[in-house]
N, C-alpha and C positions, 0 to 999 in steps of 0.2 A: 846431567844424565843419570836417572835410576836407576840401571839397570836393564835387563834385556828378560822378558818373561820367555817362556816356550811355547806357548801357543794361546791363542785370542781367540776364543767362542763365542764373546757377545759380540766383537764387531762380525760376526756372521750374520748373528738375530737382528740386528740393527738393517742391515741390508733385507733384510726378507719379511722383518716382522707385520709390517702394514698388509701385504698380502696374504699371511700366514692367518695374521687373527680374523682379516673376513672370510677366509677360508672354513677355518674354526669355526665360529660365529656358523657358518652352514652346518659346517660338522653337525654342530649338537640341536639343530633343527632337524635335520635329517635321521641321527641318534644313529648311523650306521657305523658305529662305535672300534668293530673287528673286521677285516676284512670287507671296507667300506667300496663305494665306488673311489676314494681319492687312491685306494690301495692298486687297483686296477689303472688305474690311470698313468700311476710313477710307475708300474711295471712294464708297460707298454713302451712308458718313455726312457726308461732306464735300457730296455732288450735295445732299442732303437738306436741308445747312445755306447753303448759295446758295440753292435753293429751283431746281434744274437736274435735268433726267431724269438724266444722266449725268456720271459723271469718272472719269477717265483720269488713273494715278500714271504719271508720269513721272520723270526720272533728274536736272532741276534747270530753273529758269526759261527759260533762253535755248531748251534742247528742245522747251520746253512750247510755245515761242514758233513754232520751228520745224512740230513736229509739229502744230500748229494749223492752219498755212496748207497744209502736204501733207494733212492731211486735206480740204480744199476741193476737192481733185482740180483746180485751175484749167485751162482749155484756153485756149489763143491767149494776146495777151497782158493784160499784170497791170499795174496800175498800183497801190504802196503809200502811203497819207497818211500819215507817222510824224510825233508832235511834234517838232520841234527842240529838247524840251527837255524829254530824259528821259534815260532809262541808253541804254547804247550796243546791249546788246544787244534794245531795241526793236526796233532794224533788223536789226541781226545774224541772229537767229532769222529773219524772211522773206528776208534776200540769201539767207540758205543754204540756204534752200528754192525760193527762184527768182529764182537769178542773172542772168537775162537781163530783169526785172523794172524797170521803173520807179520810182525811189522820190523821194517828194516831201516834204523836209520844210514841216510847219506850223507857224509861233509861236504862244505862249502868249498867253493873255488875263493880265487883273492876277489869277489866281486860282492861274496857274501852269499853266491846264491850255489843253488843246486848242480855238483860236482855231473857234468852228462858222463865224463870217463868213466867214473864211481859206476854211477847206473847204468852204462852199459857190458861192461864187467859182470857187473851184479845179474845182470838180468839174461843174456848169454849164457853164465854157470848154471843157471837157476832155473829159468821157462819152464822147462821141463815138470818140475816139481809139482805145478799149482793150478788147477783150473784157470785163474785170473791173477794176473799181476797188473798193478793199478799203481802209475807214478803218479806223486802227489805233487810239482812245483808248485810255490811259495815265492811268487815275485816281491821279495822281502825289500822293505824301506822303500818302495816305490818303482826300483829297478827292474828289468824283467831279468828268468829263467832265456837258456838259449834254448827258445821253441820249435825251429827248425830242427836242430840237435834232437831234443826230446820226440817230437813227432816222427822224425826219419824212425827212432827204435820202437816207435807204440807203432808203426804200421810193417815192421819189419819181423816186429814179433810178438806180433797180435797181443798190445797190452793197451791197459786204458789210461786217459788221461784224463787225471781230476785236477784242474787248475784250484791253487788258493791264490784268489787275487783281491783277500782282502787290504791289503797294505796299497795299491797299484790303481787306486780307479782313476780310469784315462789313461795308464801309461800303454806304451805301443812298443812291440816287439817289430822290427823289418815293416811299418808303418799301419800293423795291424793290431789292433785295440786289446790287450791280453783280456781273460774271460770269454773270448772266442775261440781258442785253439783248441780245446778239452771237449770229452765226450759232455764234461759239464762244469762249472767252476761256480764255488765259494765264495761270496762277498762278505764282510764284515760291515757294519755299519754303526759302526759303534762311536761316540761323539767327538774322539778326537781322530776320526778318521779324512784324509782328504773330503769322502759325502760322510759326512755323520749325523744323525739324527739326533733328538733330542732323548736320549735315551737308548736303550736296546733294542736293536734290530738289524737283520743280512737280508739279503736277497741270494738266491741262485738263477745261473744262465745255463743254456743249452739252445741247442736245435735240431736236437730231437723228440719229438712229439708223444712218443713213449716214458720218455723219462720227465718230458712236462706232465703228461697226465698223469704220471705216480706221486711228482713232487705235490700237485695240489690237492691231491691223496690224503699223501703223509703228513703233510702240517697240518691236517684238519680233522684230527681223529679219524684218519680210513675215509672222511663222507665225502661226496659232492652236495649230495641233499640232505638235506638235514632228518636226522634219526636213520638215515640208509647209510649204515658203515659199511665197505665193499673188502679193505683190508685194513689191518693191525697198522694204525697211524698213530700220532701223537697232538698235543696243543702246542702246537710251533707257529700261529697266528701272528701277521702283522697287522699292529693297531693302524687305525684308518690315520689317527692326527700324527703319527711319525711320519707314513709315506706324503699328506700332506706340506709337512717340513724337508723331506728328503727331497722331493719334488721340484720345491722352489730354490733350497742349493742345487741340484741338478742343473738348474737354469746359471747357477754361475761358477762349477766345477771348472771349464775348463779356464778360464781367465782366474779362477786361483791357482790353480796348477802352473803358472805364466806367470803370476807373481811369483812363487814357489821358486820358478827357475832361474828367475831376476836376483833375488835371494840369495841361490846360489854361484850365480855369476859374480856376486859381491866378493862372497867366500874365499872362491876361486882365486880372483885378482889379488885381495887385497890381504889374506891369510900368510902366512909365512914364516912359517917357526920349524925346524924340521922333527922338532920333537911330537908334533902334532901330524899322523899321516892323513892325510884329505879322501876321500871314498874315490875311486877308481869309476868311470859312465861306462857298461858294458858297449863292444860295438853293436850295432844295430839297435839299441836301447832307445828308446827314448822316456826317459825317467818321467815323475810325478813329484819325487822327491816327500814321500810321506816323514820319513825321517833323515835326518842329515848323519852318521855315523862317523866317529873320527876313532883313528886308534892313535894310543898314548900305553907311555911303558909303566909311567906313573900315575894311574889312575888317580891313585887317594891325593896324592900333590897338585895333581889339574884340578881334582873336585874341591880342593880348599882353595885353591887361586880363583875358580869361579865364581864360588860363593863370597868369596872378598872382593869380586864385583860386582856381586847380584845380579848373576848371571844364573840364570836356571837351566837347568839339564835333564837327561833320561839318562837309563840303562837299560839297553836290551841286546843282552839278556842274559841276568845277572849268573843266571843257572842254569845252564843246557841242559836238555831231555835229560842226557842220558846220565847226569851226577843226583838227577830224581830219585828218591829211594824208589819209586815203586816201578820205576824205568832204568834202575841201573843194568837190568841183565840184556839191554840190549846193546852197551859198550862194545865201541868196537876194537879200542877210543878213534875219536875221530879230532884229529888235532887242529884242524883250524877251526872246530867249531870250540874247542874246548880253548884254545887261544883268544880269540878277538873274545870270547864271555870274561877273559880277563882284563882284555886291554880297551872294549868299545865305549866309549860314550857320546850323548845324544846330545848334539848343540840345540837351538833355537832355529826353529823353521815355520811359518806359516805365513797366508797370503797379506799379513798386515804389516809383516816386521820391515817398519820403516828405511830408509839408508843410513838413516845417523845412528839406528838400533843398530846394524850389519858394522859400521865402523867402528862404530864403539868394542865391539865383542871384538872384530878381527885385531882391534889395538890392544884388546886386553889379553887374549892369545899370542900374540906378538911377542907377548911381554914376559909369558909363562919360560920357567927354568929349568 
């Protein structure tokens, strides 16, 4: 046994490549190079497979993130909910769509994800203050946000919901597909994502019709037609040959996501060291499992035992927002984000990792001191 890698891209492209490159091979006949007809095609099918009127290819997650909150059109001002305990460009994407914004981060529950107590505290004291108050969940590592939770307080007290459900594609909250509960939600697509493209690029969902027409707006420099700019947009373009590639994994998301969970079924059973804690399934969850998360007291001790298995890992996320120099003044601190950033690390999860790869790892964790 070699070792256990963390994730396998080309047995992707092996499954799709025959179709991919006659697709191709059209592509550059047709030379619809940017927002091609294949563009239009995987959006149609992607809105279908969330179960969303609409989506919008975009040019890579942080955009998507971006172009989300300028389609809300916001007036006066904005107050943002971010996790303190996610990617950086959670926030990123709304400062750069409104810098003059408030942003608050929230701690995580033991599930990793977005604290609803925190935010509804938060958002109770606060309402009052701000034009808009816009919760951000982040169905982080593939698990969902509790949407129900979240949606009772956005309709109780008139606030918005911006799903980021880039970590999550397929996962289901109470058996409804997240990227549909939100005024509008975030995709990532970035290539080591459950859908990843061969390169950079997100999509956004919605079902509202308003905010579809702003989004195909805003990625396209302001136009619908070309040289007629209507407003102040950007080049947020999805190329035609990614949403062709997105497309065809599309076609086998959810049976990797089924591997994914077989995977983890291994884990589960066959894992056992108490020094090692296992991630917690929120109820009503039904995971994708885009990352496996474990906490450990001794990081740097696990990451030397893995590596003297050749055993590869992640970390996320080595450095929470808020120890960011240019995001320390929003400390609250928030201690279980500022926690698991010291204790998480990422095992080996994707649709290929064999069962002798899963026993091998859960023996060599077994083993760890």
């Amino acid at each position: 046994m070699g070792g256990v890698e963390f994730n396998n891209l080309n047995e992707q492209w092996k499954l799709i490549k025959d179709d991919c490159v006659r697709e191709i091979d059209h592509l550059f006949e047709r030379s619809d190079f940017i927002l091609g007809d294949g563009v239009r095609i995987f959006e149609e099918n992607f809105a279908d497979y969330i179960g969303c009127k609409y989506a919008v290819g975009v040019s890579n997650g942080t955009d998507a993130l971006k172009l989300a909150v300028q389609s809300l059109d916001l007036k006066g001002s904005s107050c943002f909910l971010i996790p303190a305990y996610t990617y950086v460009a959670t926030l990123l994407g709304p400062e750069q769509a409104c810098p003059n914004a408030t942003f608050k981060l929230v701690d995580c529950n033991d599930y990793f994800q977005m604290d609803v107590d925190i935010v509804k505290d938060f958002v109770v004291s606060n309402r009052s203050r701000y034009d808009n108050m816009i919760i951000v969940p982040v169905h982080l590592y593939g698990y969902t946000c509790d949407m129900t939770s979240l949606c009772d307080i956005a309709d109780e007290y008139d606030c918005i919901i911006l799903e980021d459900s880039s970590q999550a594609h397929g996962a289901k909250w109470k058996g409804k597909t997240v990227g549909g509960f939100g005024k509008v939600s975030a995709f990532s697509l970035y290539p080591g994502k459950n859908l990843g493209a061969a390169g950079d690029a997100g999509i956004v969902t919605t079902n509202d019709e308003n905010v579809y027409s702003r989004l195909k707006l805003l990625r396209n420099l302001g136009s619908e037609k070309k040289y007629v700019h209507q407003i102040r947009g950007g080049n947020h373009r999805l190329d035609t040959i990614q949403a062709i590639i997105l497309n065809q994994k599309l076609k086998h998301l959810d049976d990797w996501n089924c591997k994914r969970m077989s995977v983890v079924s291994l884990y589960e059973r066959y894992m056992d060291n108490h020094r090692v804690v296992l991630p917690q399934n929120p109820k009503y969850c039904s995971p994708v499992h885009h990352v496996y998360p474990v906490l450990v007291n001794d990081r740097d001790g696990f990451i030397s035992h893995l590596e003297s298995n050749n055993i590869e890992y992640g970390i996320h996320y080595l450095i929470p927002i808020e120890k960011m120099p240019m995001y320390s003044h929003l400390s609250a601190p928030n201690k279980n984000a500022l926690d698991f950033s010291n204790r998480t690390i990422s095992l080996p999860i994707h649709p290929f990792l064999g069962e002798e790869s899963c026993m091998f790892l859960c023996d060599a964790i077994n083993r760890f001191e």
